[in-house]
C-alpha positions as CSV (number, residue, x, y, z in Angstrom):
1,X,82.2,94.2,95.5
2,X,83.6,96.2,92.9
3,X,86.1,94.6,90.1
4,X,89.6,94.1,91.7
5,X,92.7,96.5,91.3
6,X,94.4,93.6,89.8
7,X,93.4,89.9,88.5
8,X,96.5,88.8,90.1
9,X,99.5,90.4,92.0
10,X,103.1,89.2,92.8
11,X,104.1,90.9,96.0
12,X,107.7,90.4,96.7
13,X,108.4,91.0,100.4
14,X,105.0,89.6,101.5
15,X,106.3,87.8,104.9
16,X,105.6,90.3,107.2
17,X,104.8,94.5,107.8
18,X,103.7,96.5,104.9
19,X,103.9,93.5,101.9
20,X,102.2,91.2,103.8
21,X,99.1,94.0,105.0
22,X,99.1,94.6,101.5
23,X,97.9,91.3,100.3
24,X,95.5,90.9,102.8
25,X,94.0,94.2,101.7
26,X,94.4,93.3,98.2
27,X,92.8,89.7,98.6
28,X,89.9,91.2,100.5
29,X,88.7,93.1,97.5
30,X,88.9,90.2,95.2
31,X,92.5,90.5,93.9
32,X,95.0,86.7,93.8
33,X,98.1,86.9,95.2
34,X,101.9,85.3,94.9
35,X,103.7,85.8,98.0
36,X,107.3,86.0,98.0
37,X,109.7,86.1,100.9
38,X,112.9,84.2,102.7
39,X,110.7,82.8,105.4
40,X,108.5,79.3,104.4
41,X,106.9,79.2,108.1
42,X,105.7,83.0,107.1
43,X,104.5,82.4,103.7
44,X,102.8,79.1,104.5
45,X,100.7,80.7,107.7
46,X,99.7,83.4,105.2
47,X,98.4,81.3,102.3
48,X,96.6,79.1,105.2
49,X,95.3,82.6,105.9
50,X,94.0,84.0,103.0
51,X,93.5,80.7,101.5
52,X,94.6,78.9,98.9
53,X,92.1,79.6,96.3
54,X,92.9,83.1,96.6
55,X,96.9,83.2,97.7
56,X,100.0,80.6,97.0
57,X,103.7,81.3,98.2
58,X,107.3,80.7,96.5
59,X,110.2,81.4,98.7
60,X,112.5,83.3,96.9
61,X,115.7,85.4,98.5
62,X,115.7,88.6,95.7
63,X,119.9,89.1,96.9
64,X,120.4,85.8,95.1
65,X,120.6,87.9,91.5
66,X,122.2,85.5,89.7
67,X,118.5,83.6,90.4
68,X,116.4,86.2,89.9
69,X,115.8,85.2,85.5
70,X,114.6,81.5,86.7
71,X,113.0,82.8,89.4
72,X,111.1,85.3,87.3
73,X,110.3,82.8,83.9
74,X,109.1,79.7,86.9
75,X,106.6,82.3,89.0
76,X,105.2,83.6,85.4
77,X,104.9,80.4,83.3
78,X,103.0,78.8,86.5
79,X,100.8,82.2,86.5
80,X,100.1,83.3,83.2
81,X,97.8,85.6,84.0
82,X,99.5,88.2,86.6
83,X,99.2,91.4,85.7
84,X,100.8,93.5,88.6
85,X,104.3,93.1,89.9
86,X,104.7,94.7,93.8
87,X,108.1,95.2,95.2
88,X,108.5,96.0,98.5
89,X,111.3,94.5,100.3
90,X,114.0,96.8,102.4
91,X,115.6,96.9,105.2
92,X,116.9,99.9,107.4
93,X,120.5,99.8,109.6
94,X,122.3,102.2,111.3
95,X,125.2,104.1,110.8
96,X,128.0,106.6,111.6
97,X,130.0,107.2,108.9
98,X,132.1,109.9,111.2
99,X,133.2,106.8,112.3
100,X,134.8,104.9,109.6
101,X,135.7,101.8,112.5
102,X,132.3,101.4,113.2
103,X,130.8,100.8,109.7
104,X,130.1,97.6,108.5
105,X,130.5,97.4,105.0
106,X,129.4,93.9,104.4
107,X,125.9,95.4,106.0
108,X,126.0,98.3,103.8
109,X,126.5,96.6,100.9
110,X,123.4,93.8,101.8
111,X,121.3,97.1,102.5
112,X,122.5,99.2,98.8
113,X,121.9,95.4,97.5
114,X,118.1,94.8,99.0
115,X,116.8,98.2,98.8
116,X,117.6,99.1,95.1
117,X,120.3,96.8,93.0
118,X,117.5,94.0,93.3
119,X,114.7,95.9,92.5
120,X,116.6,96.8,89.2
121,X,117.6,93.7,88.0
122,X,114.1,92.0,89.4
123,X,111.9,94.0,87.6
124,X,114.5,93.9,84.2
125,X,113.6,90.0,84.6
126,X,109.7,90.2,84.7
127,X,109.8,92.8,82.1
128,X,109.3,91.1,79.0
129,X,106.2,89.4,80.4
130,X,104.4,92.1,81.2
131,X,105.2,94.0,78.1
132,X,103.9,91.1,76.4
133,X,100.2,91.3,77.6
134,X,98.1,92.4,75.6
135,X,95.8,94.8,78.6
136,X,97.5,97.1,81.0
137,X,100.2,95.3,84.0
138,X,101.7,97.6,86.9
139,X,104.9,98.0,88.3
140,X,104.5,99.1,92.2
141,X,107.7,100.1,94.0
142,X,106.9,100.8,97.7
143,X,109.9,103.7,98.1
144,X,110.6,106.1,101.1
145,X,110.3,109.8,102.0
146,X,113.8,109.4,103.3
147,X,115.1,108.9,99.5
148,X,113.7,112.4,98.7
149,X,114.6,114.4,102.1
150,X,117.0,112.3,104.5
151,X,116.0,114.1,107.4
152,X,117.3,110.4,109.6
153,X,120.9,111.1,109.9
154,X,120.9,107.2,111.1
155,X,120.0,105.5,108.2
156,X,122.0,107.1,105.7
157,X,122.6,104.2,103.7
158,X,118.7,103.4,103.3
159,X,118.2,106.9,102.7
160,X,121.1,106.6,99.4
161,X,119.1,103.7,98.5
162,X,115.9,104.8,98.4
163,X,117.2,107.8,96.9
164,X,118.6,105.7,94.2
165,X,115.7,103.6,93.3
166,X,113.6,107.2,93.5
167,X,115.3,108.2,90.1
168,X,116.2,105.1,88.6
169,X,112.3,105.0,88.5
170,X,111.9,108.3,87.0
171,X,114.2,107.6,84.0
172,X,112.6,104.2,83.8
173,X,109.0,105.3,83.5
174,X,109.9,107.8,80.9
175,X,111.9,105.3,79.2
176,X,108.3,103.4,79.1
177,X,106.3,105.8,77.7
178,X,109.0,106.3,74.6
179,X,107.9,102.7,73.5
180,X,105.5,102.3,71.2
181,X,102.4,100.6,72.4
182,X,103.4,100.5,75.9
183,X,101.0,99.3,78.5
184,X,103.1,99.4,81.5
185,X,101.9,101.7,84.4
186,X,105.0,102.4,86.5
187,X,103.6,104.0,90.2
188,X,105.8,104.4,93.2
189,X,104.4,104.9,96.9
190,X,106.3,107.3,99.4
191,X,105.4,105.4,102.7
192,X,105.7,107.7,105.8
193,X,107.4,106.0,109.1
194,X,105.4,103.1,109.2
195,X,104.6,100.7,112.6
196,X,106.2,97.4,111.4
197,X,109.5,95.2,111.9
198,X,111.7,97.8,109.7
199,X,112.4,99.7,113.2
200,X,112.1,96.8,115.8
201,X,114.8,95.8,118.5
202,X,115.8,92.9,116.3
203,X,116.8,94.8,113.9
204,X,117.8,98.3,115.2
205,X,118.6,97.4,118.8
206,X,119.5,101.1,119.9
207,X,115.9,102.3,118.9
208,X,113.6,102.7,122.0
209,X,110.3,101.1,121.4
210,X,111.3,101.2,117.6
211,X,108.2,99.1,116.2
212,X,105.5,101.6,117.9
213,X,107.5,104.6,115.4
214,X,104.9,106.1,112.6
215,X,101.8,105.5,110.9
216,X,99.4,102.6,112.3
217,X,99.6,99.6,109.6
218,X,96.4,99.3,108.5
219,X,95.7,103.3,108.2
220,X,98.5,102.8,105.9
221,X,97.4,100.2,104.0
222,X,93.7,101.2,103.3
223,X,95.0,104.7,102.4
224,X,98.0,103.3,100.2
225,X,94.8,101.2,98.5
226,X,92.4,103.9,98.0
227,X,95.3,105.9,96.1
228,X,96.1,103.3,94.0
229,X,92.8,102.9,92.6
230,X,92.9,106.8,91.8
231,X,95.7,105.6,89.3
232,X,98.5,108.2,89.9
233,X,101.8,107.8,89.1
234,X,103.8,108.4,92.5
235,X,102.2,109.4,95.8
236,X,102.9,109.7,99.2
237,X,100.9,108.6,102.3
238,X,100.2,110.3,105.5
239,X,103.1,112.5,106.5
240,X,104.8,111.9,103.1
241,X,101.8,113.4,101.1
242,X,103.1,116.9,102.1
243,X,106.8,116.0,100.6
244,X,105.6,114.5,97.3
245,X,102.7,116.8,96.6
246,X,104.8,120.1,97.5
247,X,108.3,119.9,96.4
248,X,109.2,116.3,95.1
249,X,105.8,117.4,92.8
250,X,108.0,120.8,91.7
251,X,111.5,118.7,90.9
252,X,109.7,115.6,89.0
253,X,107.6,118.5,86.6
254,X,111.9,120.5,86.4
255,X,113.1,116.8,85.1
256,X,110.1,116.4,82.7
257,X,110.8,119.9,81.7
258,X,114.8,119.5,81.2
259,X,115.7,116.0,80.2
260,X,113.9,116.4,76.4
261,X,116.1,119.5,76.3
262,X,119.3,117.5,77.3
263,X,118.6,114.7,75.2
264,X,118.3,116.9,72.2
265,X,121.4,118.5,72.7
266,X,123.3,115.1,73.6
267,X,121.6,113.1,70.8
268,X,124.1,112.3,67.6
269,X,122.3,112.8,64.0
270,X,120.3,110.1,63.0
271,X,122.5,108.9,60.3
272,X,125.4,107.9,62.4
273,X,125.2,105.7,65.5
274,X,125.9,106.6,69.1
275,X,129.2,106.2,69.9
276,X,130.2,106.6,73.9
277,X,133.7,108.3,74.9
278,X,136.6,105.9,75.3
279,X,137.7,105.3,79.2
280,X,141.2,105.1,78.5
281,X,141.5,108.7,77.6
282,X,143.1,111.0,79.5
283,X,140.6,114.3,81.0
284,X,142.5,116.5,78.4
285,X,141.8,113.9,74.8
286,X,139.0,114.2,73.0
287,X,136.2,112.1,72.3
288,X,136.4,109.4,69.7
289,X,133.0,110.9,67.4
290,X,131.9,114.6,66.2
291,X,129.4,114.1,68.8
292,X,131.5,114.0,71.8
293,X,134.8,115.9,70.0
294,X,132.3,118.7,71.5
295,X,133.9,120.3,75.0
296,X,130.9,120.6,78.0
297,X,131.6,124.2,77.6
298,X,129.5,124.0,74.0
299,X,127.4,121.7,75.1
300,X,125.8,123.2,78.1
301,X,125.9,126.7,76.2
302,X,123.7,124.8,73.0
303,X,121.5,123.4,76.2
304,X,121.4,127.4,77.6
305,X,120.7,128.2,74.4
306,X,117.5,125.8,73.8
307,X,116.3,127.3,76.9
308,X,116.4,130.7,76.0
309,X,115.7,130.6,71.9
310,X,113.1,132.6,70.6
311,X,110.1,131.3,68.9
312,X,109.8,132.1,65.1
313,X,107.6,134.8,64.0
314,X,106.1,133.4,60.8
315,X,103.4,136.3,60.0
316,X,104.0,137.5,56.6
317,X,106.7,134.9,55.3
318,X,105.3,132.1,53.3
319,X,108.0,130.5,53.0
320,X,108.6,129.6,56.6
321,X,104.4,129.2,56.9
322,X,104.9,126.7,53.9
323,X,107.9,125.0,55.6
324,X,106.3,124.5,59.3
325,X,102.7,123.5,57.8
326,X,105.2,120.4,56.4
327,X,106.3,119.3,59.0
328,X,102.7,118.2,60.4
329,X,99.6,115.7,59.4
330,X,97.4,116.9,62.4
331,X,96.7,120.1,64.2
332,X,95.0,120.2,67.6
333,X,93.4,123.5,68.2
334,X,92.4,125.1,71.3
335,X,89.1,127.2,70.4
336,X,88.6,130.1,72.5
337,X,91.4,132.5,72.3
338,X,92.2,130.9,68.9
339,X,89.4,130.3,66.4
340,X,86.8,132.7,68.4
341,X,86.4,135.2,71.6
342,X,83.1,134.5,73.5
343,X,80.7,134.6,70.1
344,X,82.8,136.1,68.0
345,X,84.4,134.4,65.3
346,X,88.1,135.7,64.5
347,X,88.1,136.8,60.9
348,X,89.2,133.9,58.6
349,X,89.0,131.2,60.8
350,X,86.8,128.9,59.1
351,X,89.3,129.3,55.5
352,X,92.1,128.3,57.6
353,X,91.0,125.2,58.7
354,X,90.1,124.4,55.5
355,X,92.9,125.4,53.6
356,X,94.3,122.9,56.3
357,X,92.3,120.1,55.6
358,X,93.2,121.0,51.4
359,X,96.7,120.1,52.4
360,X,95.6,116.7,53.7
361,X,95.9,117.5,57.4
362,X,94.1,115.9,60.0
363,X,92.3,118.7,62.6
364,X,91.3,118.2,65.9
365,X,89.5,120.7,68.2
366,X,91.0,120.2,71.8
367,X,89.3,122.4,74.4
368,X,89.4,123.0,77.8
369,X,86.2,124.4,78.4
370,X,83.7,122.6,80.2
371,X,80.6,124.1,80.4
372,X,80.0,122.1,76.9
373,X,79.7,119.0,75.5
374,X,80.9,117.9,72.3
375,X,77.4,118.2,70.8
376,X,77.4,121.7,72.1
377,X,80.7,122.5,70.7
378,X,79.3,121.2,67.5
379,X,76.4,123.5,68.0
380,X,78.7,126.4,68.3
381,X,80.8,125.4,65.2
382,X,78.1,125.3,63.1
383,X,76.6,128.4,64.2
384,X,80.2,130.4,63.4
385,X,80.3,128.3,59.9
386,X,83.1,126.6,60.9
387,X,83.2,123.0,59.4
388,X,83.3,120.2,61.7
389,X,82.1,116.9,62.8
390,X,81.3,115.4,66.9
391,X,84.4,113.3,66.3
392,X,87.3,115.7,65.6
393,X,86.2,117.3,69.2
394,X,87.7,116.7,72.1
395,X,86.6,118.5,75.2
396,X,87.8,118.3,79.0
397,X,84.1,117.4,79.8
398,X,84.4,114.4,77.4
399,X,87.9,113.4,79.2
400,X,86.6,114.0,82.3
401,X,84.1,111.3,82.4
402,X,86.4,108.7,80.1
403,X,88.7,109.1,82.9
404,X,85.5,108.0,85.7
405,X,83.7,105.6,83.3
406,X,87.1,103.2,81.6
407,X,90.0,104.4,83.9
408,X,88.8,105.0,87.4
409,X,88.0,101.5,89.6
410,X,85.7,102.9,91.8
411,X,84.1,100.6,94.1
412,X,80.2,99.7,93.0
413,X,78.8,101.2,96.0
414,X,81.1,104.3,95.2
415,X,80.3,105.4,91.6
416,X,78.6,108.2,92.2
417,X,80.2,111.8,91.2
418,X,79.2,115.1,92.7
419,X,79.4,118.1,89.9
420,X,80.6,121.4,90.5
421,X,79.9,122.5,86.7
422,X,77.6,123.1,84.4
423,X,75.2,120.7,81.9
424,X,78.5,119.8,79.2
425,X,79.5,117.6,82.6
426,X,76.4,116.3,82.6
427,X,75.8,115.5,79.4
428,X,79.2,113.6,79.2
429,X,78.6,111.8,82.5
430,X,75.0,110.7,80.9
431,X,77.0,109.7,78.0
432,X,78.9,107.1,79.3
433,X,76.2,106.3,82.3
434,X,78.2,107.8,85.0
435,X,75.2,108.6,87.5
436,X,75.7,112.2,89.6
437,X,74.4,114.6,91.5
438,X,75.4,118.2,91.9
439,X,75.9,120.3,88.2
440,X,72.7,122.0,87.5
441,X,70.4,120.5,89.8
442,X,68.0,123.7,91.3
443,X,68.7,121.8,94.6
444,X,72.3,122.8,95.0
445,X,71.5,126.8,93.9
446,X,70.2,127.6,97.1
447,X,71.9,129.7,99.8
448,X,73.2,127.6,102.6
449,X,71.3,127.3,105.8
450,X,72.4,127.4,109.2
451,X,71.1,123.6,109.6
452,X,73.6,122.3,107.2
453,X,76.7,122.8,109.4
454,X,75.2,120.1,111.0
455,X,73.9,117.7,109.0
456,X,77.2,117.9,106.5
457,X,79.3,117.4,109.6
458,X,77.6,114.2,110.7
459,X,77.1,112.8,107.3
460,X,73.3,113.0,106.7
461,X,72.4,111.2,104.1
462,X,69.8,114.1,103.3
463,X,72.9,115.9,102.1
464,X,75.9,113.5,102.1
465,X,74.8,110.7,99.3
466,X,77.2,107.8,100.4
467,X,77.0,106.5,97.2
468,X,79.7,109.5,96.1
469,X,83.2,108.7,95.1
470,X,84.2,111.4,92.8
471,X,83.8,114.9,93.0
472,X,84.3,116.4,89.8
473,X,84.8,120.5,89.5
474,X,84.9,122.5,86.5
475,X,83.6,126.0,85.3
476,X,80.8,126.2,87.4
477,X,78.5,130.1,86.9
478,X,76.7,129.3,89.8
479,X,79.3,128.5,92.6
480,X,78.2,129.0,96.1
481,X,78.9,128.4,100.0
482,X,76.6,124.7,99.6
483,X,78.5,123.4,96.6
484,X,81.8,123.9,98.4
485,X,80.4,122.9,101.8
486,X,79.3,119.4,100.1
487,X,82.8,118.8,97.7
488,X,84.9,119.8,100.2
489,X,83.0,117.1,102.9
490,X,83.1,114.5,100.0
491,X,86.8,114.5,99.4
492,X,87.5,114.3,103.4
493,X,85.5,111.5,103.1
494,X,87.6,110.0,100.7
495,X,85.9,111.0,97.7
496,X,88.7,111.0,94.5
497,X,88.9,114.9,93.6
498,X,89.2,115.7,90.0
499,X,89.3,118.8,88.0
500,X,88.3,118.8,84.1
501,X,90.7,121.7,84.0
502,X,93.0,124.3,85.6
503,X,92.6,127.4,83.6
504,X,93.1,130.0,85.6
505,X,91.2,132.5,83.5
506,X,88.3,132.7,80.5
507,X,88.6,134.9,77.6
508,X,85.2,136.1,76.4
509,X,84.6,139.3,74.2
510,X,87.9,139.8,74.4
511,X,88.6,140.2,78.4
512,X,89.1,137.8,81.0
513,X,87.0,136.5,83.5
514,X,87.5,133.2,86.4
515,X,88.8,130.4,84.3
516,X,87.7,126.5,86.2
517,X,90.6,126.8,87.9
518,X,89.3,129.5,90.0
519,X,86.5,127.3,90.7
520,X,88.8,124.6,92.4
521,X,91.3,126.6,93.9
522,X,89.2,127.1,97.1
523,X,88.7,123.8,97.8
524,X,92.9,123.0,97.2
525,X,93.5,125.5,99.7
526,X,91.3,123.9,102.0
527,X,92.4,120.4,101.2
528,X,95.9,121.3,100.7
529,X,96.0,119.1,97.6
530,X,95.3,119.5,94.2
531,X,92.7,117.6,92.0
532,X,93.9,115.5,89.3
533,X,93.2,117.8,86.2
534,X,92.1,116.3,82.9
535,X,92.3,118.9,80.9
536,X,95.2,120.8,78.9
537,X,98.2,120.5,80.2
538,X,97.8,117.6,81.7
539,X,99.1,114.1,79.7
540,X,95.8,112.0,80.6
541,X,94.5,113.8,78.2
542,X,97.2,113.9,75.9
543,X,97.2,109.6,76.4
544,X,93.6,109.9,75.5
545,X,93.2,112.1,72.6
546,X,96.3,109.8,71.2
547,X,94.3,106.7,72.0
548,X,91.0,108.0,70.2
549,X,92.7,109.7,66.5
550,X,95.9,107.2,66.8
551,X,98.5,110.1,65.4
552,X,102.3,110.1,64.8
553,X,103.3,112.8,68.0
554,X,106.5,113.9,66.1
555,X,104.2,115.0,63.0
556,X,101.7,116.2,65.3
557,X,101.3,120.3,66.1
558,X,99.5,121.7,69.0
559,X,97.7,125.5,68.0
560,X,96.7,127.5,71.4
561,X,96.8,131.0,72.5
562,X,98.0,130.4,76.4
563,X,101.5,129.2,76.8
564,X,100.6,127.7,80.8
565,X,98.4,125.1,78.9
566,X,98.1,124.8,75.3
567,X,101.6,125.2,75.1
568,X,102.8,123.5,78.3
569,X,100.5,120.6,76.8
570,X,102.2,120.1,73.6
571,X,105.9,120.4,74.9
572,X,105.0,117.7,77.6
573,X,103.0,115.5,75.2
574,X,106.7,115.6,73.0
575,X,104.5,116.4,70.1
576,X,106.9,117.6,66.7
577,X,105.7,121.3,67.3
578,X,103.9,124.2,69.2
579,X,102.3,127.4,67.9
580,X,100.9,130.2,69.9
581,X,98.6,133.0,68.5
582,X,98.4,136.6,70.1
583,X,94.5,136.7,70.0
584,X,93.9,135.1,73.6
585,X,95.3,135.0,77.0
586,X,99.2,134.9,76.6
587,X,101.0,138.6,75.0
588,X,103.6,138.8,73.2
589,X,106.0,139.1,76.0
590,X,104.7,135.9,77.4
591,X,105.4,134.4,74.1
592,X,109.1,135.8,73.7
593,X,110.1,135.7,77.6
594,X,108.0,133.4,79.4
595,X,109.0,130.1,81.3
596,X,107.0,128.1,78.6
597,X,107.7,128.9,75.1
598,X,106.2,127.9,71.6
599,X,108.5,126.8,68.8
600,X,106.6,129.5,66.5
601,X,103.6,132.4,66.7
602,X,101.6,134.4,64.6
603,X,99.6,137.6,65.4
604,X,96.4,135.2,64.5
605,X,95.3,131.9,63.3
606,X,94.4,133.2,59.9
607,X,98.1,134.4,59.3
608,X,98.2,130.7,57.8
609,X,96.6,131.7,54.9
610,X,99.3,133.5,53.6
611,X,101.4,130.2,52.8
612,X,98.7,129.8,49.7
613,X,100.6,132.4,48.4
């Protein structure tokens, strides 16, 4: 058996339907459980279950808020070492609020009070517990697809609820991730209509065979389970996947886009505290500090502004070169596009970074191309006379197989990856003995036969190894029918599908040719999901490259030529600053009118230089 998901997990709601699946799920691959529900009889016939070695019970009713502290500082002092929180209690009633007679309020309230006000102050209470461990603790909400569309006119109450909780969690996790040091992992789960008690005659009498609506349990669970090992933040299961991946995917990356921008413009100077309006005011008063003596007029047209400034052009003006190279201690550099094209070196390059490193900053080569290793890109450094050393590179190969080897619990029979790629994959994987198959092996360069159909199909193990759990695709020059025959079969077979990056496009000699992203884009149409990318933009590998050179993001500056990554990447990462250079992918009108925009850009890295003077 492979090492557990948790060491130990409190699942609140454990008495019966999806909680209680859960820990039977959860116990069977060698996780301890603390049960919590209203029902004793419930609890005590599931720790007779699963055993007491592995399961004990405290009967606990989470409306009872004015309990929930002691209840929280009793269940964590008696076990010290939980390190995942689930909550997943809710209940579902009808109503028709067209018809005010009919609406019980006193139910409505219980409902707003189950489904979300206890979830808040439950997890406010077991907060300072888990942020005192010293490894990583979880925070799993079990949510709805009903809180992002209400397509159950019924259950409008559940559906406000769930809604609720939905974006309380949102602000929450980001709220996390502003700490310093914070080891947290904050994942919601977007349950389809699920087979259990929620929709049974007890409880919503005018539903016709209520219990036998959605998703079988156990599908549910064992799916719910293999996504949580993949480690996302939120996902949905079965129906739900479609909601969460398509749209809800589009409005969470808006709100990561908008609220830095809002906060900004809402945010009072540092020298004077925050100050909120006075409610005795009338709607014509003003507000009681500078901050707020602002009208919403000016402050949404500073906000429209934000979103439509122009970065600064700093080519030829030392000063402003002088005053943004100030602001920063380390520069993260994309390479091609930006220090070199293909095998040519950009004029200049190598006296920049140095001139850099003169003025005691720290630089960091951040790439997304994964044909190479770090020893490669080393290699290639040397070989262009650019100074560097194996540790101030940071590759999407390299991050790739951190992600598999330290982050990823795969189960032992299930650590296998299958590479779509080239040897800088490989030689990363070997690096942190991560076996594979796939990459450059001879084996998989061979035109597909008219055998294979079959022998894919059925699972052969002459060309399905069962010991794969990962597929892993990046820039691959020798793509074929076999490669996406055997990743696509993988993945349906439950395989976790990762991408080291998304890159639509490769300069080289300065033109553009199919980027990695190319390379997996077949296989998301077909799967109708996409890989989770570990490359630039995304913030695993943000998290990672913070983890390895430990660096102040607000002094921080990330250097790229495309604004859909390297940019994207360093607005999302919150780092202090962006600059784009016009020797790469993104033009000028990209630069000046695009969706994603740098705080500055020059016509080429080497423009730099001309602070010296």
């Amino acid at each position: 058996m492979s090492a557990p998901l948790y060491k130990k997990a409190l699942i609140i709601g454990a008495t019966s339907g999806i909680g209680e699946s859960l820990a039977i799920k959860l116990v069977s691959q060698g996780t301890k459980v603390v049960l919590v529900g209203r029902r004793q009889e419930r609890l005590t016939g599931l720790v007779s279950k699963l055993s007491s070695e592995n399961a004990s019970s405290v009967q606990f009713d989470i409306t009872k808020l004015s309990e929930i502290s002691a209840f929280a500082s009793k269940v964590t002092s008696e076990n010290p070492d939980i390190d995942a929180v689930i909550l997943n209690s809710g209940i579902q009633r009808p109503f028709n609020f067209a018809d005010a007679k009919s609406v019980n309020l006193d139910i409505f309230q219980e409902e707003l009070l189950t489904n979300y006000t206890s979830f808040v102050h439950l997890t406010l209470a077991f907060l300072p517990f888990l942020q005192a461990q010293e490894t990583t603790t979880h925070l799993v909400y079990l949510s709805a697809t009903l809180g992002l569309v209400p397509t159950l006119l019924r259950t409008g109450g559940y559906n406000a609820s769930k809604a609720a909780l939905h974006h309380w969690i949102l602000v929450f996790r980001e709220q996390l991730k502003a700490q310093p040091d914070n080891k947290i992992k904050v994942v919601e789960v977007f349950p389809p209509a699920v087979q259990t008690e929620l929709h049974d005659t007890h409880h919503q009498p005018d539903l016709k065979d209520g219990h036998l609506i959605g998703m079988p349990l156990q599908q549910f669970t064992d799916e719910t389970y293999e996504e949580l090992v993949k480690g996302e933040d939120q996902f949905g299961i079965g129906m739900a996947k479609k909601t969460v991946d398509g749209i809800e995917k589009e409005r969470v990356k808006l709100f990561q886009e908008q609220y830095p921008v809002i906060t900004n413009v809402l945010s009072p100077p540092s020298s004077s505290p925050m100050q909120w309006p006075r409610h005795d005011l009338g709607v014509g008063d003003q507000w009681t500090t500078p901050l707020f003596s602002r009208s919403f007029i000016e402050i949404f047209a500073t906000f429209s502004a934000t979103m439509t400034s122009s970065p600064h052009y700093l080519t030829g003006d030392p000063t402003a070169l002088n005053e943004f190279i100030d602001k920063f201690d380390v520069f993260l550099f994309d390479c091609d596009g930006v220090l070199w094209s293909g095998d040519h070196v950009f004029p200049g390059t190598a006296d920049t970074l140095e001139f850099l490193r003169s003025r005691g900053k720290q630089v960091v080569f951040v790439t997304n191309n994964s044909t190479k290793s770090r020893a490669d890109y080393k290699k290639k450094l040397d070989a262009l006379s650019i100074p560097s050393n194996v540790e101030e590179i940071f590759g999407s190969s390299y991050s790739a197989s951190v992600y598999i080897s330290r982050i990823l619990k795969l189960p032992e029979n299930k650590r296998k990856v299958f590479v779509v790629g080239e040897s800088g994959i490989e030689q990363e994987l070997r690096n942190e003995n991560v076996p594979f198959i796939g990459g450059t092996d001879p084996a998989f360069r061979r035109d597909f036969k008219p055998e294979d159909y079959g022998l894919i199909a059925k699972g052969d193990p002459s060309m399905i190894d069962p010991e794969v759990g990962v597929v892993l695709v990046g820039l691959d020059f020798h793509l074929n029918y076999l490669k996406m025959s055997l990743a696509y079969n993988y993945i349906r077979r439950g395989a976790v599908f990762l991408a080291t990056n998304i890159d639509s496009t490769l300069p080289n000699q300065g033109g553009l040719f199919p980027g990695a992203g190319s390379i997996s884009a077949p296989l998301i149409m077909m799967l109708g999901k996409d890989p989770v990318a570990l490359g630039k933009p995304s913030q695993a590998m943000m998290d990672a490259i913070e983890g390895k050179f430990h660096f102040d993001r607000s002094r921080t500056c990330m250097v790229g030529d495309r604004t859909n990554t390297d940019i994207r990447f360093g607005i999302e990462g919150k780092l202090g600053g962006t600059l784009a250079v016009l020797t790469g992918v993104s033009t000028k009108d990209d630069i000046l009118h695009g969706e994603v925009r740098p705080a500055a850009y020059l016509d080429k890295l080497s423009d730099l230089l001309s602070a010296r003077q």
